[in-house]
mmCIF file of the N, C-alpha and C atoms, coordinates in Angstrom:
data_MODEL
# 
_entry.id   MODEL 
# 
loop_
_atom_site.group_PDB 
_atom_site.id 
_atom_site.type_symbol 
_atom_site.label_atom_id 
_atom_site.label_alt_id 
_atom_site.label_comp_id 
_atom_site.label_asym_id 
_atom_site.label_entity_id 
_atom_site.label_seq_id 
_atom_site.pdbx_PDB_ins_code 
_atom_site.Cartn_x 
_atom_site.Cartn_y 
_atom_site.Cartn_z 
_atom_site.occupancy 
_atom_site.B_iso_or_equiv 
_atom_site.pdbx_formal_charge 
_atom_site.auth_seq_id 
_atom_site.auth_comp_id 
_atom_site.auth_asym_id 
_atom_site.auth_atom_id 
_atom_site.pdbx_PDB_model_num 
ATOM 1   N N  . UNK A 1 1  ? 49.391 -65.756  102.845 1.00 0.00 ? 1  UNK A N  1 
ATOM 2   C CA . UNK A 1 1  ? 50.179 -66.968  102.857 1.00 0.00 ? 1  UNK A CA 1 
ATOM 3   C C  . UNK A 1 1  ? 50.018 -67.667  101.511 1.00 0.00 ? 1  UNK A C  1 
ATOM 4   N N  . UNK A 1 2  ? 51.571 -68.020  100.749 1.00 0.00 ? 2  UNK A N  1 
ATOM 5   C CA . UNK A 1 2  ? 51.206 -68.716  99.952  1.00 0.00 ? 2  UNK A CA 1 
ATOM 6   C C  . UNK A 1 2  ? 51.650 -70.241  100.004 1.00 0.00 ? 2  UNK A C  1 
ATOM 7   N N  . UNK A 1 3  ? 50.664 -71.207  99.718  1.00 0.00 ? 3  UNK A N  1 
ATOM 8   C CA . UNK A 1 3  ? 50.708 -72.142  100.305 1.00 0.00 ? 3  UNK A CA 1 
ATOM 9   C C  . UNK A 1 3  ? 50.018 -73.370  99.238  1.00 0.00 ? 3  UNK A C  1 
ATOM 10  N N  . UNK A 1 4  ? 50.567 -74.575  98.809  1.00 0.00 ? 4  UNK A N  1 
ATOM 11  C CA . UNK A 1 4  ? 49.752 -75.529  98.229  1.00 0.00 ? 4  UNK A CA 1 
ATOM 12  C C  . UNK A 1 4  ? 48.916 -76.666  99.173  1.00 0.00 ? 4  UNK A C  1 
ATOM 13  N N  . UNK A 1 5  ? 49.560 -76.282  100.437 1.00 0.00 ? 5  UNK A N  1 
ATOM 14  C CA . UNK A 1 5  ? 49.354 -77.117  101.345 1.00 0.00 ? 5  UNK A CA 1 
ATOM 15  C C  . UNK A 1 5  ? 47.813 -77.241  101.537 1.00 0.00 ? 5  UNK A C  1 
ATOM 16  N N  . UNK A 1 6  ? 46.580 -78.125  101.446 1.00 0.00 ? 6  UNK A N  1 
ATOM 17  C CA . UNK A 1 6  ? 45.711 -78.264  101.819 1.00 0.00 ? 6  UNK A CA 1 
ATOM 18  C C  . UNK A 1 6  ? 45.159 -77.703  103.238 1.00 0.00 ? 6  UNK A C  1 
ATOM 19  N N  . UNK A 1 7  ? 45.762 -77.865  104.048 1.00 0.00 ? 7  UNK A N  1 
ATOM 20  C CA . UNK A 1 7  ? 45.476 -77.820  105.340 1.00 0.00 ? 7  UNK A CA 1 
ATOM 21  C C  . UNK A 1 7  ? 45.501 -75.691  105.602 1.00 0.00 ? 7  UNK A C  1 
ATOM 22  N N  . UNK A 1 8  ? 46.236 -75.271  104.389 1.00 0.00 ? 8  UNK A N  1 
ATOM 23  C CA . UNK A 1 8  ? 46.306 -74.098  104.520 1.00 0.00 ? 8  UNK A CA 1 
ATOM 24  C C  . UNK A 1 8  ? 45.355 -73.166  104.323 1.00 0.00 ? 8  UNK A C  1 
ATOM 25  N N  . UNK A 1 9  ? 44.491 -74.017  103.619 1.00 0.00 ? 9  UNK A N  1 
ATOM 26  C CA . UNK A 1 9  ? 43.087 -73.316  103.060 1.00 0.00 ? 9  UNK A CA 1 
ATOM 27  C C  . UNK A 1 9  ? 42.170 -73.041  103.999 1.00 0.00 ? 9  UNK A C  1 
ATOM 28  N N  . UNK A 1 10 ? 41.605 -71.293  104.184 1.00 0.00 ? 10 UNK A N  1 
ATOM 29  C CA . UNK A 1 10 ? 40.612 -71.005  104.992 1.00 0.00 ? 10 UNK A CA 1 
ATOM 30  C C  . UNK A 1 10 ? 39.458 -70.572  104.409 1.00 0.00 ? 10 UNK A C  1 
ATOM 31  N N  . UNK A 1 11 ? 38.696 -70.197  105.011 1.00 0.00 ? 11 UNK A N  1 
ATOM 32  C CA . UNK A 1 11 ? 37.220 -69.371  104.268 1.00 0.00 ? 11 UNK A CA 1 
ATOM 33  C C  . UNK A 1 11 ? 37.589 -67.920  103.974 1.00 0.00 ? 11 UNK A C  1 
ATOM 34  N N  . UNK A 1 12 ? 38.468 -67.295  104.942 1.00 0.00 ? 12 UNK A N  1 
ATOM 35  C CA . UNK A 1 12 ? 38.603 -66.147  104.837 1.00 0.00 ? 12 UNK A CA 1 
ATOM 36  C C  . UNK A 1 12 ? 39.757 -66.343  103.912 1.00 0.00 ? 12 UNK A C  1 
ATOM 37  N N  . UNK A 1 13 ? 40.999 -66.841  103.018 1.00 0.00 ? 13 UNK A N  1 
ATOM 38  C CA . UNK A 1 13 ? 41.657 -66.876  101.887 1.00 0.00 ? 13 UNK A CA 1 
ATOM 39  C C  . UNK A 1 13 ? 40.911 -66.875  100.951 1.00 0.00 ? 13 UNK A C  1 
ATOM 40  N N  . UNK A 1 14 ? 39.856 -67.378  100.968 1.00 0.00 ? 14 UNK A N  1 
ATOM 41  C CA . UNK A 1 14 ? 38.704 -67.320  99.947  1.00 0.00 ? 14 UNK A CA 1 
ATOM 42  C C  . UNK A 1 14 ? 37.841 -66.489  99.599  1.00 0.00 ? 14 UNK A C  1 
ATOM 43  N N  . UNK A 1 15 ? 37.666 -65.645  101.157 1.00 0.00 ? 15 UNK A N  1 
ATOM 44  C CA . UNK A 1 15 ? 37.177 -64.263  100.761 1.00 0.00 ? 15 UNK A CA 1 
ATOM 45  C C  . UNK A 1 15 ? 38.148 -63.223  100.291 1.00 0.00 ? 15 UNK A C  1 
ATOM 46  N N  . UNK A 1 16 ? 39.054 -63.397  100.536 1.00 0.00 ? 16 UNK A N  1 
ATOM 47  C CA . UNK A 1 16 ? 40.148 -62.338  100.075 1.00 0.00 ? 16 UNK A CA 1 
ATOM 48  C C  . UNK A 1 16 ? 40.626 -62.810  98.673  1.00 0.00 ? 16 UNK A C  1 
ATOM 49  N N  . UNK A 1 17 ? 40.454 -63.808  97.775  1.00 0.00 ? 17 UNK A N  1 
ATOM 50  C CA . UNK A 1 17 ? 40.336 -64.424  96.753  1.00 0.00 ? 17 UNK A CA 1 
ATOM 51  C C  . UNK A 1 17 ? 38.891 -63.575  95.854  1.00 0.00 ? 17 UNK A C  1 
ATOM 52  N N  . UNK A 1 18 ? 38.194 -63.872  96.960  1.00 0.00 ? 18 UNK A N  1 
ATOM 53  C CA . UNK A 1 18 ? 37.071 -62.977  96.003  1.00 0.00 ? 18 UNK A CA 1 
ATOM 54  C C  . UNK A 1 18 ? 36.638 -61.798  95.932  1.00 0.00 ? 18 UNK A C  1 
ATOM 55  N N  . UNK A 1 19 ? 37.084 -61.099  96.644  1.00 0.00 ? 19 UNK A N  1 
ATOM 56  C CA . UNK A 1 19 ? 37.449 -59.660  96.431  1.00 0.00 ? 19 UNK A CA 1 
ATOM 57  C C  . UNK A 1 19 ? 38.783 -59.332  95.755  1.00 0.00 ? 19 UNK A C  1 
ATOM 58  N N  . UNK A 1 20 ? 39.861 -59.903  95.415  1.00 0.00 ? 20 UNK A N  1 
ATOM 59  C CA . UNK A 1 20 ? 40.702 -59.617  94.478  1.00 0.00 ? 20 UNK A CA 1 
ATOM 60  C C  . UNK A 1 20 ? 40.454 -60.170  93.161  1.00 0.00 ? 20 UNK A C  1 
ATOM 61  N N  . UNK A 1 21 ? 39.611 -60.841  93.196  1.00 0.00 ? 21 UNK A N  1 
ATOM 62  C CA . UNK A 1 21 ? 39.502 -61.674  91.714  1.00 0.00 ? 21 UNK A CA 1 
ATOM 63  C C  . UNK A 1 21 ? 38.035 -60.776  91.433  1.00 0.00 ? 21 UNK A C  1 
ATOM 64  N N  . UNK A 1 22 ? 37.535 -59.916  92.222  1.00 0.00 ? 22 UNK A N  1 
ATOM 65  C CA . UNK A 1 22 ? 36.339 -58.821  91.670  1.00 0.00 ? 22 UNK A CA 1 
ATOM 66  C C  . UNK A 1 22 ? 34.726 -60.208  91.471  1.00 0.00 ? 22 UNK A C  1 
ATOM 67  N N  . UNK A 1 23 ? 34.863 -61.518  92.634  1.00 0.00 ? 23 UNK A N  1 
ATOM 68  C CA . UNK A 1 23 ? 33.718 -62.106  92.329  1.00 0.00 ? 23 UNK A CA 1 
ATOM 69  C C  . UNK A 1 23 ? 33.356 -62.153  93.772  1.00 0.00 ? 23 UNK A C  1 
ATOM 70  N N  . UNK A 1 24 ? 32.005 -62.244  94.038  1.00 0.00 ? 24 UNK A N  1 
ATOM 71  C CA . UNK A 1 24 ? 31.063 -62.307  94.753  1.00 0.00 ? 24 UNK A CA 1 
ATOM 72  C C  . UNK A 1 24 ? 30.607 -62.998  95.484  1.00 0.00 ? 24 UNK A C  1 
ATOM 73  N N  . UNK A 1 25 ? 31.704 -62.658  96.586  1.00 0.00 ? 25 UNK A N  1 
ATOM 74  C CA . UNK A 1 25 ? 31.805 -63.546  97.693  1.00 0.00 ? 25 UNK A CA 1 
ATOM 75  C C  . UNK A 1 25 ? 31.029 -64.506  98.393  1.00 0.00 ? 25 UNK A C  1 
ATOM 76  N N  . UNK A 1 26 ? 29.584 -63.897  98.483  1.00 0.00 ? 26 UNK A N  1 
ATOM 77  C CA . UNK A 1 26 ? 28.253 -65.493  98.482  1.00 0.00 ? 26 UNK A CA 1 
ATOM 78  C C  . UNK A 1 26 ? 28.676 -66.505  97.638  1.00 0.00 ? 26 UNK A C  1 
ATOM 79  N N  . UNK A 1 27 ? 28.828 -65.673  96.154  1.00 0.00 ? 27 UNK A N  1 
ATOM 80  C CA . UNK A 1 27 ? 29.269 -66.872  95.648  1.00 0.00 ? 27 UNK A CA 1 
ATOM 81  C C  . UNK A 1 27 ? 30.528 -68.081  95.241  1.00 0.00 ? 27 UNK A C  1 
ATOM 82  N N  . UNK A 1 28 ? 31.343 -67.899  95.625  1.00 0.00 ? 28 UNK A N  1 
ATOM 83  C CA . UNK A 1 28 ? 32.887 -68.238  96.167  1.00 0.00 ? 28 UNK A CA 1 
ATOM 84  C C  . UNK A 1 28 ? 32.674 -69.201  97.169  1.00 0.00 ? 28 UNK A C  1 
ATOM 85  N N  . UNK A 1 29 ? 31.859 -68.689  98.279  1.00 0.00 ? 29 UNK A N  1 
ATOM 86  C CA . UNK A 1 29 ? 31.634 -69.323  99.015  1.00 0.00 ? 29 UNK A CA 1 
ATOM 87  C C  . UNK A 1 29 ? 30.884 -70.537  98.660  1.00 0.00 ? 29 UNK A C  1 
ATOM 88  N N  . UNK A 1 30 ? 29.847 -69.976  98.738  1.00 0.00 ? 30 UNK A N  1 
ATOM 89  C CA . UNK A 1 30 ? 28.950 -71.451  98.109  1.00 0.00 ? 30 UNK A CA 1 
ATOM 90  C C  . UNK A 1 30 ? 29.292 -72.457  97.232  1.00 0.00 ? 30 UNK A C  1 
ATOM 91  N N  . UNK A 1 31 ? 30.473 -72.250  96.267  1.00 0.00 ? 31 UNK A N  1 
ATOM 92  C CA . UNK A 1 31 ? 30.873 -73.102  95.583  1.00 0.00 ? 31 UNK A CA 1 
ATOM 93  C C  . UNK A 1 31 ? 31.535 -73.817  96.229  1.00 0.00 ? 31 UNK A C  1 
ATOM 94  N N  . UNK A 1 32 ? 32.231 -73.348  97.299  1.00 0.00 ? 32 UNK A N  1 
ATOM 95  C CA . UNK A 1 32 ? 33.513 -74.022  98.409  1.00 0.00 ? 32 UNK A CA 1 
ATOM 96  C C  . UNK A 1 32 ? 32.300 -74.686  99.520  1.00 0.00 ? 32 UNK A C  1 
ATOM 97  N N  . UNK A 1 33 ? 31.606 -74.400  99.600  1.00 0.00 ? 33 UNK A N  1 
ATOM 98  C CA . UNK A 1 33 ? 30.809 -74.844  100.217 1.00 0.00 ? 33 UNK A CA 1 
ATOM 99  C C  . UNK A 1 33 ? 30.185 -76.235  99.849  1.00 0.00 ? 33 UNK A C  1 
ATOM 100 N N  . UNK A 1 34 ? 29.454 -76.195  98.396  1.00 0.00 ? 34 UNK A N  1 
ATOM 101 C CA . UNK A 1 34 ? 29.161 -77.083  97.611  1.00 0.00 ? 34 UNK A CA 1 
ATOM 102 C C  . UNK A 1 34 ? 29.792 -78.516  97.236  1.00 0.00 ? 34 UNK A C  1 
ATOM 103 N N  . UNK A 1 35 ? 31.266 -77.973  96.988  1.00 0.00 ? 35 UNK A N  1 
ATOM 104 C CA . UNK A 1 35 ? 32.364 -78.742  96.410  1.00 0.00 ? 35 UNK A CA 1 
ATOM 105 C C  . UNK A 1 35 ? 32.580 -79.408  97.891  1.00 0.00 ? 35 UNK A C  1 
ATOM 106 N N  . UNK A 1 36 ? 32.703 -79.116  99.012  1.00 0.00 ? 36 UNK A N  1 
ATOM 107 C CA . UNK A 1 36 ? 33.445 -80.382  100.056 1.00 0.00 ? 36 UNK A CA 1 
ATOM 108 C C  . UNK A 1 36 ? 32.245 -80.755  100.570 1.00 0.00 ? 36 UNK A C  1 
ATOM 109 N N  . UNK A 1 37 ? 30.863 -80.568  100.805 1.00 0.00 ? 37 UNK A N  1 
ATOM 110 C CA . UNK A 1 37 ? 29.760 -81.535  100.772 1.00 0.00 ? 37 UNK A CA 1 
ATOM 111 C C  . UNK A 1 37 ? 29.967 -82.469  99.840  1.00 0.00 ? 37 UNK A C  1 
ATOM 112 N N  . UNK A 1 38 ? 29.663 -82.528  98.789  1.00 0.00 ? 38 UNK A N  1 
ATOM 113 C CA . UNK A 1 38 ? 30.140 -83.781  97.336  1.00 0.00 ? 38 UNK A CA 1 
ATOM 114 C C  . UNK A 1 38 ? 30.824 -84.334  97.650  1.00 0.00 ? 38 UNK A C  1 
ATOM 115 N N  . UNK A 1 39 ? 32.194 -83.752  98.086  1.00 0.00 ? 39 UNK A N  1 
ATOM 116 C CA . UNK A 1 39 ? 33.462 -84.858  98.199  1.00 0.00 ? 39 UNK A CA 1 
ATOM 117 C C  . UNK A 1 39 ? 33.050 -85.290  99.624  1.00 0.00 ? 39 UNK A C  1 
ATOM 118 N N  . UNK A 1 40 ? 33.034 -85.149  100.448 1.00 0.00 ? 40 UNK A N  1 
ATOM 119 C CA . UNK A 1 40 ? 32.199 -85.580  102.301 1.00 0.00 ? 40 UNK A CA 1 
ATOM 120 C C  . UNK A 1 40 ? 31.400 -86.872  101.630 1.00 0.00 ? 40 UNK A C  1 
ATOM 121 N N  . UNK A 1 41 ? 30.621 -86.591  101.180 1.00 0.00 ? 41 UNK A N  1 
ATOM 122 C CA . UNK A 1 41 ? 29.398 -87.365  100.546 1.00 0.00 ? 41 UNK A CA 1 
ATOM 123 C C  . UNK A 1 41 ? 29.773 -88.799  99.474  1.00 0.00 ? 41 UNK A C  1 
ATOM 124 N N  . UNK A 1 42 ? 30.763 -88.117  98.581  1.00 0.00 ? 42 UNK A N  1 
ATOM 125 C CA . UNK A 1 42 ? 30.997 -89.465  97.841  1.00 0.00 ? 42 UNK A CA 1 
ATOM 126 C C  . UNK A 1 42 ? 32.234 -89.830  98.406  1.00 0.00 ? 42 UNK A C  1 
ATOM 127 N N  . UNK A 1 43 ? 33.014 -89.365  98.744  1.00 0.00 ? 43 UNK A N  1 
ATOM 128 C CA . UNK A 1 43 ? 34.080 -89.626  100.232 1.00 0.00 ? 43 UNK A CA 1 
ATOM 129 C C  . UNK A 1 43 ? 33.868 -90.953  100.475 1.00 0.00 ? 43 UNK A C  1 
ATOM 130 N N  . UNK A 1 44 ? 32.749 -91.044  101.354 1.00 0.00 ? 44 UNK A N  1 
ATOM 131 C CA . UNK A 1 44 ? 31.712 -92.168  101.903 1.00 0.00 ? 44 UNK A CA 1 
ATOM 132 C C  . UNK A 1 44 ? 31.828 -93.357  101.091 1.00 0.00 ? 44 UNK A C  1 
ATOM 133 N N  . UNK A 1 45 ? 31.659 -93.319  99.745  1.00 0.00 ? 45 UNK A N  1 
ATOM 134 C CA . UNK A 1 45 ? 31.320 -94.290  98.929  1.00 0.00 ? 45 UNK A CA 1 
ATOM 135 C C  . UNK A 1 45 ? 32.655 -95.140  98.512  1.00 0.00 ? 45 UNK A C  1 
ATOM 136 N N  . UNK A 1 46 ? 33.605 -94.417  98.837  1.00 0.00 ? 46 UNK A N  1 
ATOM 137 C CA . UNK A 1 46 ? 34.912 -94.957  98.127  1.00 0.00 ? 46 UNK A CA 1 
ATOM 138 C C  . UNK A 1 46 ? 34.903 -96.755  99.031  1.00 0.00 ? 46 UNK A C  1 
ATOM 139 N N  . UNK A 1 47 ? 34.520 -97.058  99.466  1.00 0.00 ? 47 UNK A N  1 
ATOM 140 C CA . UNK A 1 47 ? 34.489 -98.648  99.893  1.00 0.00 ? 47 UNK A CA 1 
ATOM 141 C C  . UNK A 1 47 ? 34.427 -99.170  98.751  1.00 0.00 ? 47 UNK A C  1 
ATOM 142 N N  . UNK A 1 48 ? 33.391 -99.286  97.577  1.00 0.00 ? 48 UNK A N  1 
ATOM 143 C CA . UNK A 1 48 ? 33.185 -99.955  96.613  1.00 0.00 ? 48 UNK A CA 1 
ATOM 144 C C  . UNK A 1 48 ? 34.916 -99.435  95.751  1.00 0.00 ? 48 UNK A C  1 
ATOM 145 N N  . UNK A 1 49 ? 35.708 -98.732  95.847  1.00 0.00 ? 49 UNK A N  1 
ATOM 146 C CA . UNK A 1 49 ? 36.797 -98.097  94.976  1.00 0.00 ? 49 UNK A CA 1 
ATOM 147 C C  . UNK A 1 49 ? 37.931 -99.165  95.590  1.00 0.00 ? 49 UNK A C  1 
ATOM 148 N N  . UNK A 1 50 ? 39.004 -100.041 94.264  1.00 0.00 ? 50 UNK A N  1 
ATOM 149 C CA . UNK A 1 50 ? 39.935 -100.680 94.747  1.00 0.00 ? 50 UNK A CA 1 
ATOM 150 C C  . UNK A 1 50 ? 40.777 -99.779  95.532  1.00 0.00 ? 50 UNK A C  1 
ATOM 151 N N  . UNK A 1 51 ? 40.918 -99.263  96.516  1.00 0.00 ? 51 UNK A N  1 
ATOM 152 C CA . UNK A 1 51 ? 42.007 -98.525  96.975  1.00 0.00 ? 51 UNK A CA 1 
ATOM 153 C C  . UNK A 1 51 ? 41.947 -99.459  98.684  1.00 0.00 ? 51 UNK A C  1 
ATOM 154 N N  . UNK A 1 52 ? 43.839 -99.881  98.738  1.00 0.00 ? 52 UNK A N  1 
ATOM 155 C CA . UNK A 1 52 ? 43.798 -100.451 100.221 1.00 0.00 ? 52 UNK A CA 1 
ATOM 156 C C  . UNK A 1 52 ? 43.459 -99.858  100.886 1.00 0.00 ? 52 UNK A C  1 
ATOM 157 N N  . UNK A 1 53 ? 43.212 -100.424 102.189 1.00 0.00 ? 53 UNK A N  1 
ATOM 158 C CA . UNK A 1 53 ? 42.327 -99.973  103.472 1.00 0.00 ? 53 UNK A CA 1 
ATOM 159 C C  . UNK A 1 53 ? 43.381 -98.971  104.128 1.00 0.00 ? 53 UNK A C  1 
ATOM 160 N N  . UNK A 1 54 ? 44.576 -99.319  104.264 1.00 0.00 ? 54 UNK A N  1 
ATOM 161 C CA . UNK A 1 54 ? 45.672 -98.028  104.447 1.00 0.00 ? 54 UNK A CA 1 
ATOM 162 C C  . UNK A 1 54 ? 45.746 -97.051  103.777 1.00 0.00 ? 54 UNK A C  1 
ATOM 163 N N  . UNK A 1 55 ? 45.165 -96.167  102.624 1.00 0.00 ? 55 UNK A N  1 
ATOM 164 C CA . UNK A 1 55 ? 45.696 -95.691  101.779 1.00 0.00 ? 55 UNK A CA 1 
ATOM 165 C C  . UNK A 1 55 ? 43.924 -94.871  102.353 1.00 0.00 ? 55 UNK A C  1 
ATOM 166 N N  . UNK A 1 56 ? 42.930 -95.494  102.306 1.00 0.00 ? 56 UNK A N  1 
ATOM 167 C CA . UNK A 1 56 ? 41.770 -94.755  103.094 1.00 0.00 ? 56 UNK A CA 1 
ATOM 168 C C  . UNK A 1 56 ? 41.418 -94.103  104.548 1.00 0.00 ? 56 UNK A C  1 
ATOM 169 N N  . UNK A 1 57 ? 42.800 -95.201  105.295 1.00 0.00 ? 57 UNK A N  1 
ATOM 170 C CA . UNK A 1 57 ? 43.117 -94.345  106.718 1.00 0.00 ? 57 UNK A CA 1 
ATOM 171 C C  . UNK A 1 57 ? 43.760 -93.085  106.498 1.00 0.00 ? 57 UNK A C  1 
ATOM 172 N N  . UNK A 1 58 ? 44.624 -93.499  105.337 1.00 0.00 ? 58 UNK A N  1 
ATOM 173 C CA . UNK A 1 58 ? 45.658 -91.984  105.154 1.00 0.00 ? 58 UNK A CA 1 
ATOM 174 C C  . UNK A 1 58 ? 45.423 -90.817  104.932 1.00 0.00 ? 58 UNK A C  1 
ATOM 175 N N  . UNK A 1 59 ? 44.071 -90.982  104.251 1.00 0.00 ? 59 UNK A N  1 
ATOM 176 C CA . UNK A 1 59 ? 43.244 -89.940  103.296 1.00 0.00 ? 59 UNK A CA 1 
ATOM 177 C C  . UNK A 1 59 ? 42.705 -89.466  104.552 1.00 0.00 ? 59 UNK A C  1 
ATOM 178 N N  . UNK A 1 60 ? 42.027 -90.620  105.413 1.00 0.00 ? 60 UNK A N  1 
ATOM 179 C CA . UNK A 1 60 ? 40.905 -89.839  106.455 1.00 0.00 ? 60 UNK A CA 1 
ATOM 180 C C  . UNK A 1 60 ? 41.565 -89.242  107.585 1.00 0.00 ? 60 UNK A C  1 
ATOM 181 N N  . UNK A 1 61 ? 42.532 -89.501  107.582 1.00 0.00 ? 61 UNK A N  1 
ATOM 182 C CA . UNK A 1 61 ? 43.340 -88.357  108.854 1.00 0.00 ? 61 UNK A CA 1 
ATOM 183 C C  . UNK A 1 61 ? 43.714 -87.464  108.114 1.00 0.00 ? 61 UNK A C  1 
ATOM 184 N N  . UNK A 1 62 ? 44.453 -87.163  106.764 1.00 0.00 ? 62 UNK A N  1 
ATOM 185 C CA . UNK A 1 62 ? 44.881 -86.087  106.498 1.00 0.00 ? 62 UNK A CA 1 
ATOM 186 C C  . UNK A 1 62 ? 43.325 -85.215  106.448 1.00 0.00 ? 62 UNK A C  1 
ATOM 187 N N  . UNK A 1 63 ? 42.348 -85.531  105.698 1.00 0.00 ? 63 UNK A N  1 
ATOM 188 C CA . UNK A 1 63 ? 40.936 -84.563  106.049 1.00 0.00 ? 63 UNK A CA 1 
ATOM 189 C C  . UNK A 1 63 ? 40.718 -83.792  107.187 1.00 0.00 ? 63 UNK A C  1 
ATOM 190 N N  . UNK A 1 64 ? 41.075 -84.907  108.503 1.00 0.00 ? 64 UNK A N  1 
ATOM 191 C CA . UNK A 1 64 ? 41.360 -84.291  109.797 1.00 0.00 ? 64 UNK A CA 1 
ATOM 192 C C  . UNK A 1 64 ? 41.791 -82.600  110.168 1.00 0.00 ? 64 UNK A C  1 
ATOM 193 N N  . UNK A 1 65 ? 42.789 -82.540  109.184 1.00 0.00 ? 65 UNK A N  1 
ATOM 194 C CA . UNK A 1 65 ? 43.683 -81.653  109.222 1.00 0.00 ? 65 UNK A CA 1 
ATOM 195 C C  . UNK A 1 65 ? 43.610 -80.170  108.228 1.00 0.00 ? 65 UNK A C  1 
ATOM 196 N N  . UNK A 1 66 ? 42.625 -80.724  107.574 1.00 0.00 ? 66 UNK A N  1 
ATOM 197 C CA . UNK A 1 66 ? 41.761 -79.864  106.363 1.00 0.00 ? 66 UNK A CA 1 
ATOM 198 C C  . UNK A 1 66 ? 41.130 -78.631  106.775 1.00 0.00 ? 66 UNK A C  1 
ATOM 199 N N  . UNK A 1 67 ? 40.887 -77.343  107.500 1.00 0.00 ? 67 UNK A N  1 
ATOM 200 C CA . UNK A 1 67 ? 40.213 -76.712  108.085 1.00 0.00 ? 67 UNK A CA 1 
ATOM 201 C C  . UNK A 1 67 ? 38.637 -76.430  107.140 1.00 0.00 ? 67 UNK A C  1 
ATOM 202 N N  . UNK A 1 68 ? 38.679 -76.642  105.582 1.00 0.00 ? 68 UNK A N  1 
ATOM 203 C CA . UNK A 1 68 ? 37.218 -76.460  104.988 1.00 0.00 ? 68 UNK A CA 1 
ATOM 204 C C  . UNK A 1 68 ? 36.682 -77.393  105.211 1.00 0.00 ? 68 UNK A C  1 
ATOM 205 N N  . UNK A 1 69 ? 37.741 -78.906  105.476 1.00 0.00 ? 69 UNK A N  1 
ATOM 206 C CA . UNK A 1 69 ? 36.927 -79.863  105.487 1.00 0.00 ? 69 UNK A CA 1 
ATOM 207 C C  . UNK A 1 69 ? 36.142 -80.445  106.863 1.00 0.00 ? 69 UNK A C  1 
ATOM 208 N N  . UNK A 1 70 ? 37.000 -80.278  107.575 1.00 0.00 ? 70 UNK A N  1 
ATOM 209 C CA . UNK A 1 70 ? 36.193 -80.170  109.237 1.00 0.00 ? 70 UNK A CA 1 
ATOM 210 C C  . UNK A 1 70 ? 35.709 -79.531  109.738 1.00 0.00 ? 70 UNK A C  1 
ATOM 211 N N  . UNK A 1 71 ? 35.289 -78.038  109.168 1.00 0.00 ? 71 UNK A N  1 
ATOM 212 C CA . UNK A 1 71 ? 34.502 -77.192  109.384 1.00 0.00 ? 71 UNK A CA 1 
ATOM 213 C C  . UNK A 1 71 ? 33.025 -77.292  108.928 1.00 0.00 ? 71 UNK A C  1 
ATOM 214 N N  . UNK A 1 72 ? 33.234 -77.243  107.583 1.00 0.00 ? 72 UNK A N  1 
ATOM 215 C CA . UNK A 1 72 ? 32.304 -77.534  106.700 1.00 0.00 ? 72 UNK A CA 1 
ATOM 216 C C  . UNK A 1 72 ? 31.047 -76.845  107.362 1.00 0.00 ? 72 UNK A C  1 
ATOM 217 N N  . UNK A 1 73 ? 30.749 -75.575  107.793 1.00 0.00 ? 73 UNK A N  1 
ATOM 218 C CA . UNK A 1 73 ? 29.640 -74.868  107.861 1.00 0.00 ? 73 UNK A CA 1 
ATOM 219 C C  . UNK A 1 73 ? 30.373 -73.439  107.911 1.00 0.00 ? 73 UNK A C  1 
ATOM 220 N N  . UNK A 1 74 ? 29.369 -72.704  106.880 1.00 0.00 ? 74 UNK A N  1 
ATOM 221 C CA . UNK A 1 74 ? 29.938 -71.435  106.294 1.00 0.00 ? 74 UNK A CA 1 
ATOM 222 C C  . UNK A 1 74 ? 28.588 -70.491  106.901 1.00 0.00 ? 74 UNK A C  1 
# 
């Protein structure tokens, strides 16, 4: 599937990413792994960030819909 859509992204596109791109799938992973802990984490912090309070509901339901991001255990 080709797709820009966020919500389209799986673990297993990622393994099939890293076996065509000839890299090493622990590590693919772990970076995808890495990268939406951080954002989860400073996610959190955006209160102190001018952004309206609607515009942070919007964000947090579309995450909803994120499958790396509501999964988030590899």
């Amino acid at each position: 599937m080709h797709s820009k859509d966020f919500k389209h992204l799986t673990i297993d596109q990622f393994k099939r990413f890293s076996a065509k791109a000839q890299l090493p799938e622990k590590l693919v992973l772990s970076i995808i792994e890495e990268t939406v802990e951080r954002f989860s984490v400073n996610w959190k912090t955006v209160k102190d960030l001018p952004l309206k309070k609607e515009l942070r509901e919007a964000i947090d339901q579309h995450l909803k819909t994120i499958p790396l991001y509501t999964l988030q255990t590899y």
